[in-house]
C-alpha positions as CSV (number, residue, x, y, z in Angstrom):
1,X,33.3,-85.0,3.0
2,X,32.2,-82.2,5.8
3,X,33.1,-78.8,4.3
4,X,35.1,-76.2,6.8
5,X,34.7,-72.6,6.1
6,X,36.4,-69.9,7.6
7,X,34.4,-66.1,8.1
8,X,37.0,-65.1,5.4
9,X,35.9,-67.6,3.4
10,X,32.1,-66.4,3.7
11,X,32.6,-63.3,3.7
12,X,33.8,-63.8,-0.2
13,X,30.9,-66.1,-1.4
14,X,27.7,-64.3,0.4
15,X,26.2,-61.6,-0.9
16,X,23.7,-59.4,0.6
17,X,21.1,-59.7,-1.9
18,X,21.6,-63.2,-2.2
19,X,21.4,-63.4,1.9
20,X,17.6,-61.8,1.5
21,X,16.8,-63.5,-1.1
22,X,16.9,-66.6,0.5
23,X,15.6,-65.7,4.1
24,X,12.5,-64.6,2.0
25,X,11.9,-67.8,0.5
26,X,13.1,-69.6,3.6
27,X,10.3,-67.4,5.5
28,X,7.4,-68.3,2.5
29,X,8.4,-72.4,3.4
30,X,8.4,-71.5,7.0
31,X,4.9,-70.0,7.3
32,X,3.4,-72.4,5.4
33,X,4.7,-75.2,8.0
34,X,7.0,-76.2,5.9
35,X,10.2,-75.6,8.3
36,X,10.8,-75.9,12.2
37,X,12.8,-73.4,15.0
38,X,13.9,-74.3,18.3
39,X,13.9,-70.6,20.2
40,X,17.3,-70.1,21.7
41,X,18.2,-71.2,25.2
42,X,21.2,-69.6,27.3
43,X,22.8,-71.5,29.9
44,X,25.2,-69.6,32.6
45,X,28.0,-71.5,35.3
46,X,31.1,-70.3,37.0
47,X,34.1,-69.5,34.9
48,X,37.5,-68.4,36.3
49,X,37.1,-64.9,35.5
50,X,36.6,-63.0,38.2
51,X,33.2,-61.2,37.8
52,X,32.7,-62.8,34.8
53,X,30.8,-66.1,33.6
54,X,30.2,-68.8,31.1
55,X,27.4,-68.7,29.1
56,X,26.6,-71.5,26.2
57,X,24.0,-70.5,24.1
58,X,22.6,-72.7,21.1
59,X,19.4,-72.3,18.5
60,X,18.7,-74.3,15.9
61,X,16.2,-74.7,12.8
62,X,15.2,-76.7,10.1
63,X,14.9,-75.9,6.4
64,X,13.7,-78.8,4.8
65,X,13.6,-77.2,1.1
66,X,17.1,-76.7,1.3
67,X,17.7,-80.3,2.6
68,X,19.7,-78.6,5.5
69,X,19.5,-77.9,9.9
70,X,21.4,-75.9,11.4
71,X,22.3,-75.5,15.0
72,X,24.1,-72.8,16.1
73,X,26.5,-72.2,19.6
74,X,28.3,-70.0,21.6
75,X,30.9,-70.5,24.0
76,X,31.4,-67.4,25.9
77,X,32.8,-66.2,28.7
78,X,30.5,-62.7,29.6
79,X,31.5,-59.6,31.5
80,X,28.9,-56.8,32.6
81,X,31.7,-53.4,32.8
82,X,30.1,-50.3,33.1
83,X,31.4,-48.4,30.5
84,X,30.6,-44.5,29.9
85,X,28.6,-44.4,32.8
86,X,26.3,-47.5,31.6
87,X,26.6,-50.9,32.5
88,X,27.3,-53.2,29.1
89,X,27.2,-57.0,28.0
90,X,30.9,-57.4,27.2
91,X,31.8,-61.3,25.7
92,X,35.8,-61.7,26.0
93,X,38.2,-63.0,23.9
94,X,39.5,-65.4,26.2
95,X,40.1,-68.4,24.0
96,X,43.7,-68.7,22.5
97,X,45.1,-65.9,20.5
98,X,42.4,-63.3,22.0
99,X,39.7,-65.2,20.1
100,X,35.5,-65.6,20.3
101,X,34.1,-69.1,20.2
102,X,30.5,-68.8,18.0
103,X,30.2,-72.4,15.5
104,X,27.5,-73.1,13.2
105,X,27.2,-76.7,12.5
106,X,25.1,-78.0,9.2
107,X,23.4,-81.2,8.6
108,X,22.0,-83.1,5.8
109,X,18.5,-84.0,6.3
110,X,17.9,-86.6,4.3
111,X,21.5,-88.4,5.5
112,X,22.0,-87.0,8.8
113,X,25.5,-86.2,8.0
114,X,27.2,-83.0,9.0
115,X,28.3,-81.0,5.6
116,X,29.7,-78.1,6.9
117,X,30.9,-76.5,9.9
118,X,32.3,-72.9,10.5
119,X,32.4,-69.8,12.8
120,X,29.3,-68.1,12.8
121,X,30.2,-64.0,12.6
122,X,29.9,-62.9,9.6
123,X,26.8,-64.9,9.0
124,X,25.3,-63.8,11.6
125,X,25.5,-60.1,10.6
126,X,24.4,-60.9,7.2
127,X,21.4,-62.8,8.3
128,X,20.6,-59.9,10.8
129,X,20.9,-57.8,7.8
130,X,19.0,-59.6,5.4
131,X,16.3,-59.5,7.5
132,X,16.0,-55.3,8.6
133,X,16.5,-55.6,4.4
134,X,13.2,-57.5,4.5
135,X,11.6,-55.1,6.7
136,X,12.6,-52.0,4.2
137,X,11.6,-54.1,1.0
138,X,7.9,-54.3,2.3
139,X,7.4,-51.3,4.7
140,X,9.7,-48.4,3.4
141,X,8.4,-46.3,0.3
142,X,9.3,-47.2,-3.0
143,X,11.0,-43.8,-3.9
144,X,13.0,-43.7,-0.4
145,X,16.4,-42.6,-1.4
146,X,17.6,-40.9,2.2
147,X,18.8,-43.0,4.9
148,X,19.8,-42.1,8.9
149,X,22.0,-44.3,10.8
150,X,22.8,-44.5,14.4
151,X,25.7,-47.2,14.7
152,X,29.0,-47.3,13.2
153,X,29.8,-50.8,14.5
154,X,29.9,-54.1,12.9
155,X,26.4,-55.2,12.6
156,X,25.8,-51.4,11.1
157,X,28.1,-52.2,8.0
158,X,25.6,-54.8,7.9
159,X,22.6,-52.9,7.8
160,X,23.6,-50.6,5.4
161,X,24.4,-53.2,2.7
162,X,21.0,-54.2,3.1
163,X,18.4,-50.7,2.5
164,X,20.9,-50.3,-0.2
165,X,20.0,-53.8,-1.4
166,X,16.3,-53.0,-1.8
167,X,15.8,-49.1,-2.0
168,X,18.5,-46.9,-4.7
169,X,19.7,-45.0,-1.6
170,X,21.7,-41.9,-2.7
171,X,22.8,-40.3,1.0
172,X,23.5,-41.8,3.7
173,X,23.6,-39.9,7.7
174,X,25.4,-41.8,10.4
175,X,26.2,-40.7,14.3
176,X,27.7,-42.7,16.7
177,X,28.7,-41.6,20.0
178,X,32.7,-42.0,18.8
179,X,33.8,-39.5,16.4
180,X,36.6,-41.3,15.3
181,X,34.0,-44.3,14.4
182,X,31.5,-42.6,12.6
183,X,34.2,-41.0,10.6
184,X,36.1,-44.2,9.8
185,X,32.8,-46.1,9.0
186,X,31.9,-43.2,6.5
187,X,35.2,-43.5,4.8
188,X,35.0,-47.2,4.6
189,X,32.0,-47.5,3.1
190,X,32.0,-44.8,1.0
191,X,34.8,-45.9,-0.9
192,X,32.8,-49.6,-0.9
193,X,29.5,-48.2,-1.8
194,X,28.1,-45.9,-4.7
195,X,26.3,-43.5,-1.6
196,X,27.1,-40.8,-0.4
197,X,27.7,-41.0,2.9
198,X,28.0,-38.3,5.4
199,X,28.8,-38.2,9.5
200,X,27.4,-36.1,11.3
201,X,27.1,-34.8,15.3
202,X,24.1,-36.2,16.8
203,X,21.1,-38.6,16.1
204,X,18.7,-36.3,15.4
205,X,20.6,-34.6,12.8
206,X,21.2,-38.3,11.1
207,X,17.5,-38.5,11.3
208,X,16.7,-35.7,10.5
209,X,14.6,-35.5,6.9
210,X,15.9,-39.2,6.1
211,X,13.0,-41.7,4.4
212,X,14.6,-44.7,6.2
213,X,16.3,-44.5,9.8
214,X,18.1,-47.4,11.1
215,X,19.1,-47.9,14.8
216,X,22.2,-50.5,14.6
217,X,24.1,-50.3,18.0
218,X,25.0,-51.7,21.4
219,X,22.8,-49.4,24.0
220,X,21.1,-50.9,26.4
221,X,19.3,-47.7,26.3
222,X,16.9,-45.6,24.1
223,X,18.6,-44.2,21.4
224,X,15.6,-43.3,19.1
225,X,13.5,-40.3,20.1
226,X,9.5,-39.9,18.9
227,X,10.1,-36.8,18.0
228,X,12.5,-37.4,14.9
229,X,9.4,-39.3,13.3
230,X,8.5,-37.7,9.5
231,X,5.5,-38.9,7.7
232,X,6.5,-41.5,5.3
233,X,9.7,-42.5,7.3
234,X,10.2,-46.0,8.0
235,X,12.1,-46.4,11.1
236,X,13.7,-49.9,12.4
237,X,16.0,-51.6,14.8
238,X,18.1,-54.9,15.8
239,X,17.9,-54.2,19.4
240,X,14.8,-54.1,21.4
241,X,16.1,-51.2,23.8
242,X,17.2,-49.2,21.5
243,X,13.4,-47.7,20.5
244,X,11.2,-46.6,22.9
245,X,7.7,-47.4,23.3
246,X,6.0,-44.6,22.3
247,X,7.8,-44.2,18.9
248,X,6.7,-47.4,18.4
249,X,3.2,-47.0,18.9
250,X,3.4,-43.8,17.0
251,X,3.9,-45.8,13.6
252,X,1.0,-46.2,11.7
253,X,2.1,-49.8,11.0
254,X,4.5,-51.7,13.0
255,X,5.6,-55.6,13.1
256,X,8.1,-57.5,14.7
257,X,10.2,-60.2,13.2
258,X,9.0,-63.6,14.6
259,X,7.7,-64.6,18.5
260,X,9.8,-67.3,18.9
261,X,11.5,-65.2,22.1
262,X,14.3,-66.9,24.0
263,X,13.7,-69.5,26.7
264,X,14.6,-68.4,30.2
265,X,17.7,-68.4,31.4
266,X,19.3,-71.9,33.5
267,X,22.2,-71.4,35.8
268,X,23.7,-72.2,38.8
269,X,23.6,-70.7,41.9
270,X,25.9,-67.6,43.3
271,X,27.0,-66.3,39.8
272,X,27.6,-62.6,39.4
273,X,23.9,-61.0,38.2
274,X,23.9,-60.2,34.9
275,X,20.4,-58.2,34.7
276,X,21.4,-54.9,35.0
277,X,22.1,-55.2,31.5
278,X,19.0,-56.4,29.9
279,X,18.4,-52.8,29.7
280,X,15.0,-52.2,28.3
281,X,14.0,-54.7,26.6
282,X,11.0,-56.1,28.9
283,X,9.1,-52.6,29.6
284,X,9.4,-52.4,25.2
285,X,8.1,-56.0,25.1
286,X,5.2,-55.2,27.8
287,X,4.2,-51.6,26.1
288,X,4.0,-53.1,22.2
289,X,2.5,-56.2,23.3
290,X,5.3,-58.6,21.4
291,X,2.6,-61.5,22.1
292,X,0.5,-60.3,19.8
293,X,2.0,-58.4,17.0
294,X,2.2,-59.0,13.7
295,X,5.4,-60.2,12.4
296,X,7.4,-60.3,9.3
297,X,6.0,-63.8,8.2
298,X,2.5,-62.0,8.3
299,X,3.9,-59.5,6.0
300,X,5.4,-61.7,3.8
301,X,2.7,-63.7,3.4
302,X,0.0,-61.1,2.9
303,X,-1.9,-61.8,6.1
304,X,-1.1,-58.3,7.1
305,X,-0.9,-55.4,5.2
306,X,2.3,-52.9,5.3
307,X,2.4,-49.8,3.8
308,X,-1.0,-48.5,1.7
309,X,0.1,-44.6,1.4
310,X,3.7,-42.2,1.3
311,X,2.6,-40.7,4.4
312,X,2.2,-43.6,6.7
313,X,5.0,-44.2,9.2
314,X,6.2,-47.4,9.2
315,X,8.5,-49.6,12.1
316,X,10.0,-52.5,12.0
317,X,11.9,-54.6,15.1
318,X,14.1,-57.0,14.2
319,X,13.9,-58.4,17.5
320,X,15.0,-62.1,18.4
321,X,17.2,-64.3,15.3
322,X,16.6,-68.3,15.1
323,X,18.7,-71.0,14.0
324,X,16.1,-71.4,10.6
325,X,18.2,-68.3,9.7
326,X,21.2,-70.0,9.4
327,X,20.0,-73.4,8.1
328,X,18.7,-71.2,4.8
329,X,21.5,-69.0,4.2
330,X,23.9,-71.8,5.3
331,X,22.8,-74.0,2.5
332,X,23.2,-71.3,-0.2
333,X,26.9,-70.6,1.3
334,X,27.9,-74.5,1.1
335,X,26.7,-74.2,-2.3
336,X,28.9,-71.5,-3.4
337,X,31.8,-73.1,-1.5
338,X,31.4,-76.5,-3.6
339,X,30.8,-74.7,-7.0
340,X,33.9,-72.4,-6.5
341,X,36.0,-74.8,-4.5
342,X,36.1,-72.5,-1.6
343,X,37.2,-74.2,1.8
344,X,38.7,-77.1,3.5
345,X,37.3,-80.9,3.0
346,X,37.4,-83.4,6.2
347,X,36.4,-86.6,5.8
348,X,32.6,-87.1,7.2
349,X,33.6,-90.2,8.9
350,X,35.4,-88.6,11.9
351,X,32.0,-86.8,12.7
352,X,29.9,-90.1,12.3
353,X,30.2,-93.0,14.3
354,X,29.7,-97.1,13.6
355,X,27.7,-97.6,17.0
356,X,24.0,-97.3,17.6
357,X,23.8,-93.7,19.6
């Protein structure tokens, strides 16, 4: 039988620990050669939507410890408004109902069979999570207890699960540009979470004497300034843009998470330009030299060292996810589902066919 989860249904079983616990295993298999990524492609063509275009974008990854691939697509239809004087990358909801289209498709690789299929939101943020968790388990201080935020978003709820998954934080700073936001993410969390957690007026006050800052938004744009760097602070991000250069090359040790950077794009001809909103992520890429720098598998691995004293300053860019992401923390999810009969059951043989492909 193929298994068919719902984000509801995930959001129940997976938990962040358990999310990096399994990435970092995933990551030991991977490095040793023992696990394959395809880096995402993104393919663009005319849609209806004036202004607007259709963009299918897949990745996919192999895990074979787990005995699971994943591939993982979007269907989206992509708009580029400017809004507050900045020009954004807006997906619609212009499937039925108001609705995203984002699938994660699981095999079996010793069988070939497809065992699960499901929307791939709230993974995704937990994955993306799991892995800035990563980042702070191996580059942040031991005794860091004081963490900034700059996003009050989705993926930021995210983020914040996961420093408090490997450091005992005790207060928590978060500014976003919308006070309602900031102030409804504070109450939200704090009630979910034994921090405290506190909103405040601008980034350099969330930064401001905090052992762990965390850039979690949608800016195209620098958001991060050099200046809010403390010794011993470990800073990070899930954008490219959103740090710039020279705060990066101010950290005593940096790394990214993995070079496996998206394909160029494919499209048609005549569709409306969409690079006004890659914001900065090339002149980051050029300045740190992505090519070359050490990554989270190094870390993990012990190729590279992180942190050796309380006073370095530490960053970490979680730059580019891959479908090995979801082949890992998909399998432990299918799992849970089975053990605690969570889900739907269809049978496998309308998703496998009785002629040669």
């Amino acid at each position: 039988m193929t298994l068919i989860l719902s984000n509801e249904e995930i959001d129940k079983i997976i938990t962040m620990p358990e999310c990096i616990e399994v990435l970092e295993e995933a990551y030991v298999e991977y490095d040793a050669g023992r696990g394959a990524v395809r880096a995402r492609t993104d393919t663009l063509a005319p849609t209806a939507m004036e202004e607007a275009v259709y963009a299918l974008k897949s990745a996919d990854g192999i895990a074979p410890k787990f005995k699971t691939s994943a591939v993982r697509i979007n269907s989206d239809i992509v708009t580029c408004p400017e809004i507050d004087g900045m020009p954004r990358r807006v997906k619609v909801p212009a499937a039925p109902n108001n609705r995203w289209v984002g699938l994660v498709l699981l095999f079996d690789t010793d069988t070939g069979e497809p065992t699960a299929i499901f929307p791939d939101g709230v993974m995704q943020r937990m994955r993306v999570g799991a892995t800035s968790g990563l980042g702070i388990k191996y580059l942040a201080r031991e005794n860091a207890k004081t963490l900034g935020m700059i996003g009050s978003g989705w993926q930021a709820g995210a983020q914040l699960m996961a420093a408090c998954a490997v450091r005992d934080i005790e207060t928590v700073k978060v500014y976003s540009p919308n006070k309602e936001n900031r102030e409804a993410f504070c109450r939200e969390y704090g009630a979910r979470m034994n921090v405290e957690i506190i909103p405040v007026e601008s980034g350099e006050a969330a930064m401001e004497g905090m052992d762990i800052a965390m850039c979690s938004s949608s800016s195209l744009d620098y958001i991060f300034d050099k200046s809010w760097i403390a010794p011993g602070m470990h800073f990070c991000c899930i954008k490219i843009s959103e740090i710039p250069p020279d705060a990066i090359l101010a950290a005593d040790r940096m790394f990214i998470h993995n070079r496996e950077d998206k394909q160029p794009i494919i499209s048609t001809k005549d569709l409306p330009s969409l690079e006004k909103v890659r914001g900065k992520e090339s002149e980051v890429k050029k300045a740190v030299k992505f090519d070359t720098a050490p990554t989270l598998f190094d870390l993990i691995s012990g190729r590279e060292k992180g942190r050796t004293s309380d006073d370095q300053t530490t960053c970490f860019i979680n730059n580019t996810g891959t479908g090995y992401q979801f082949a890992a923390v998909g399998a432990i999810a299918v799992k849970k589902a089975k053990e605690l009969g969570v889900g739907n059951e269809l049978p496998t043989d309308w998703f496998t066919e009785d002629v040669h492909p």
